[in-house]
C-alpha positions as CSV (number, residue, x, y, z in Angstrom):
1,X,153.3,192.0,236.6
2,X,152.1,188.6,236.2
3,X,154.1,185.3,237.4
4,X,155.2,184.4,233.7
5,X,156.6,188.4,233.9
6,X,158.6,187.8,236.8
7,X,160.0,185.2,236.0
8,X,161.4,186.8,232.7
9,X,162.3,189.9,234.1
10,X,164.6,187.4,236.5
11,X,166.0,186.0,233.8
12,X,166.8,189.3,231.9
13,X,167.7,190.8,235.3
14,X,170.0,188.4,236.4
15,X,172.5,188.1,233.1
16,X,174.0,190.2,230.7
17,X,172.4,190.2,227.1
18,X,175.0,188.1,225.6
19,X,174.9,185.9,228.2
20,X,171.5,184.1,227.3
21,X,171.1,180.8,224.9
22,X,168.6,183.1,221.7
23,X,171.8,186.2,222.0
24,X,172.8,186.9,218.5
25,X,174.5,189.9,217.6
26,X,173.5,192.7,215.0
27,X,175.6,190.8,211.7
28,X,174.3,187.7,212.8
29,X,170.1,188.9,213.6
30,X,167.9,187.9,211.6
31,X,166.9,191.3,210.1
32,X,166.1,189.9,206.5
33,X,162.9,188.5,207.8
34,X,161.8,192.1,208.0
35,X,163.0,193.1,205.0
36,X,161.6,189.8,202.9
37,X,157.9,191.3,203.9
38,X,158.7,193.7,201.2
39,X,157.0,196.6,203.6
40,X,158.8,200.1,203.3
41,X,161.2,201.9,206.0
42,X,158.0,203.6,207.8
43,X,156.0,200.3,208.2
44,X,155.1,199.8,211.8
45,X,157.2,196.9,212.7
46,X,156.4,195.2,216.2
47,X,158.8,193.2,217.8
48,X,157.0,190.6,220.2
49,X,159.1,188.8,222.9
50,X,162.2,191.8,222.1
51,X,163.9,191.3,225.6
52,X,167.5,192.8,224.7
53,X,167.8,191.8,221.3
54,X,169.8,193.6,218.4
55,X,167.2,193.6,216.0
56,X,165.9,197.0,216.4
57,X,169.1,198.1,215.9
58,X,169.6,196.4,213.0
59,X,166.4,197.9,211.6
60,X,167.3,201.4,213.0
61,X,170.6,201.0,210.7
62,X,168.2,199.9,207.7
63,X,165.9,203.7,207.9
64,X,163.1,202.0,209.7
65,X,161.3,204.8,211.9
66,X,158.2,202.8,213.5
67,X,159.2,200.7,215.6
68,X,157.3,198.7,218.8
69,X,159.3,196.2,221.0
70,X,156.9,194.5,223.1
71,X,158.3,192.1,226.2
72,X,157.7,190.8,229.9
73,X,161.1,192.4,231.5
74,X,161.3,196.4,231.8
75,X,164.9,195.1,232.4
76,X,165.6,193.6,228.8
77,X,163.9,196.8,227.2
78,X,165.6,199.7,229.2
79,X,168.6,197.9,228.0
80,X,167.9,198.5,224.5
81,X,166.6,201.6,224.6
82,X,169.8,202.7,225.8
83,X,172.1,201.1,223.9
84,X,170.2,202.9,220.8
85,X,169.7,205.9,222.4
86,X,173.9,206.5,222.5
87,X,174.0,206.8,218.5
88,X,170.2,207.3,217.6
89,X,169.3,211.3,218.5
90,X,165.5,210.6,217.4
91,X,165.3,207.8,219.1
92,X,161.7,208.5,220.7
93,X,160.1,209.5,217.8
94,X,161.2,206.0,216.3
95,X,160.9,203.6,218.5
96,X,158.5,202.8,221.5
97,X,158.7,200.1,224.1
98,X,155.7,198.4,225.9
99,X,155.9,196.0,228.6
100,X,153.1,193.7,228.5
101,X,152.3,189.9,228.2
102,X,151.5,188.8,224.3
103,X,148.6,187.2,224.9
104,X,147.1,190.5,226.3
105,X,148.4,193.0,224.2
106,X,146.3,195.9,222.7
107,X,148.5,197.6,220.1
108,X,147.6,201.5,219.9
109,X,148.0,200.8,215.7
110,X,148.0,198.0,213.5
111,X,151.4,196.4,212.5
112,X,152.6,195.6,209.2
113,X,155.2,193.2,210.8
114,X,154.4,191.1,213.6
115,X,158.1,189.6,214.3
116,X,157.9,186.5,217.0
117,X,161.6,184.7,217.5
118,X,161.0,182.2,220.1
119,X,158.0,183.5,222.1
120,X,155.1,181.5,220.5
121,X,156.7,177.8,221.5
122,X,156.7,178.9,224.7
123,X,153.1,178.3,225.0
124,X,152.5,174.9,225.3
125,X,148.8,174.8,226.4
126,X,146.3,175.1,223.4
127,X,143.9,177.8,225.0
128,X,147.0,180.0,225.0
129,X,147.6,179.1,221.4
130,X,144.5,180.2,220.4
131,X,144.7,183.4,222.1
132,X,148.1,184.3,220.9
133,X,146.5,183.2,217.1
134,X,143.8,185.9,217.7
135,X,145.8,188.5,218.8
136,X,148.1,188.4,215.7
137,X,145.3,188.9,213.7
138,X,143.5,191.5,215.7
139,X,147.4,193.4,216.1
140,X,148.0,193.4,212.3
141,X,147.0,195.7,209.5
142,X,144.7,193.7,206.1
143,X,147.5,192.7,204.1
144,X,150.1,192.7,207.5
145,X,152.8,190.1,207.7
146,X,153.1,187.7,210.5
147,X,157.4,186.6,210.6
148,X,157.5,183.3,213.3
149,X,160.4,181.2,214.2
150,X,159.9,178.7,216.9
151,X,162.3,175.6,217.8
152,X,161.4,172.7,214.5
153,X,160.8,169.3,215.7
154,X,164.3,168.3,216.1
155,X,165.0,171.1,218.4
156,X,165.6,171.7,222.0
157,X,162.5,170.4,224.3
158,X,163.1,173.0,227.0
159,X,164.6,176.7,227.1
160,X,165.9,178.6,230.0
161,X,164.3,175.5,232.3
162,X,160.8,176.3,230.6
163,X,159.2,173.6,228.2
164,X,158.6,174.5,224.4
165,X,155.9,173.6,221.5
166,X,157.7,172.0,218.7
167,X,156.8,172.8,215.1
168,X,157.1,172.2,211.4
169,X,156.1,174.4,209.0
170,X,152.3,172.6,208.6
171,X,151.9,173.0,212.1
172,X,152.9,175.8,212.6
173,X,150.4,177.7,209.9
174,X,147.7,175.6,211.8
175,X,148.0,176.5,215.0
176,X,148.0,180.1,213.5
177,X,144.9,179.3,212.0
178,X,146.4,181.1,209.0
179,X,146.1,178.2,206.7
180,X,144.3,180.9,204.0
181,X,147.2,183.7,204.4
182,X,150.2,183.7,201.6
183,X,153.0,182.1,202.3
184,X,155.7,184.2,201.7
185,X,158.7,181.9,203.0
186,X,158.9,178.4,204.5
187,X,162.3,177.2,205.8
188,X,164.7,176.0,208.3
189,X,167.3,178.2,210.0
190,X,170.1,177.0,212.7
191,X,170.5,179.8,215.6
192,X,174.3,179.0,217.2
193,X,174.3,179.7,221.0
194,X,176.8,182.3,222.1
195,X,178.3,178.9,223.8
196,X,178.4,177.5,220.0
197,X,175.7,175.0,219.8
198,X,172.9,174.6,217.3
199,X,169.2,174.7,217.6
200,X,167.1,174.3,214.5
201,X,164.2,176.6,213.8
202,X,161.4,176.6,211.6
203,X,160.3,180.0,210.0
204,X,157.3,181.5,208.1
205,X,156.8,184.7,206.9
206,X,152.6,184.7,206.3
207,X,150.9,187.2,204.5
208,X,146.7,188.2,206.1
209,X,144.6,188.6,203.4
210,X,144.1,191.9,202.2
211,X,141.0,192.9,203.1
């Protein structure tokens, strides 16, 4: 496991889910992203940066039956695994769980959604913004939908003592070099902390091109 792994497996390791500042729970996640893509309940869905959240089981609630949670910390995704696997008897056959950095991630088949809260402005060098930008488009299927929210300009500079990459909703499709893809939604959400603060957030759902 890499440096940047074990440092997030720390992280996850050392606190309870709810116990970190991105925690929402399951009424609060923000599932609709998924379900603005307009993609049916057996779309592959891949969760990038997934560490403990409730969004798979938010989709899991919805029908969704292909699912792929991708993060750093074997931690964070044993969690989840067995917090579905208590009231989701198929769970295997609907959900699979690979720990692996983003930037090197080889996806056994293409995904329809590519769901990123909060891991893209992590990366704060532009070689690593590039290679993340390639990967999405090598990870999803022609037509695929690309869901990103990362911290807007106005919020936090830093998260869990790491710095962060600031973005509007120009920049953000930029560094994504997805300035030809559809934009499906543009817009600003506010994530409370478990501890009640706010951060702001810009979001884009972006369509690839078709073919």
């Amino acid at each position: 496991m890499s440096d940047h792994g074990s440092y997030w497996e720390d992280v996850h390791a050392g606190k309870d889910p709810g116990g970190v500042s991105w925690w929402q729970d399951e009424d609060s996640v923000w599932v609709d992203l998924v379900e603005r893509t307009g993609v049916d309940r057996h779309a592959h869905v891949v969760d990038v940066g997934s560490g403990s959240s409730t969004l798979p089981d938010a989709l899991v609630a919805r029908g969704f039956t292909d699912l792929t949670l991708v993060d750093l910390s074997p931690t964070a995704l044993a969690r989840t695994r067995e917090r579905l696997r208590a009231h989701v008897p198929d769970l295997d056959s609907r959900l699979r769980t690979v720990v692996a950095d983003v930037l090197e991630l080889e996806l056994r088949h293409p995904a329809a959604v590519w769901f990123d809260r909060a891991v893209l402005h992590f990366l704060t060098e532009p070689d690593d913004v590039a290679v993340y930008a390639a990967t999405l488009r090598a990870s999803l299927a022609p037509g695929g939908c690309a869901v990103i929210a990362t911290f807007a300009p106005d919020g936090p500079e830093q998260c869990s003592g790491l710095p962060v990459r600031r973005y509007d909703a120009e920049g953000l499709v930029a560094a994504l070099e997805a300035t030809d893809w559809e934009r499906v939604l543009v817009e600003r959400r506010v994530h409370r902390t478990p501890w009640g603060s706010e951060q702001p957030f810009t979001v884009v759902i972006l369509r690839s091109p078709a073919g």
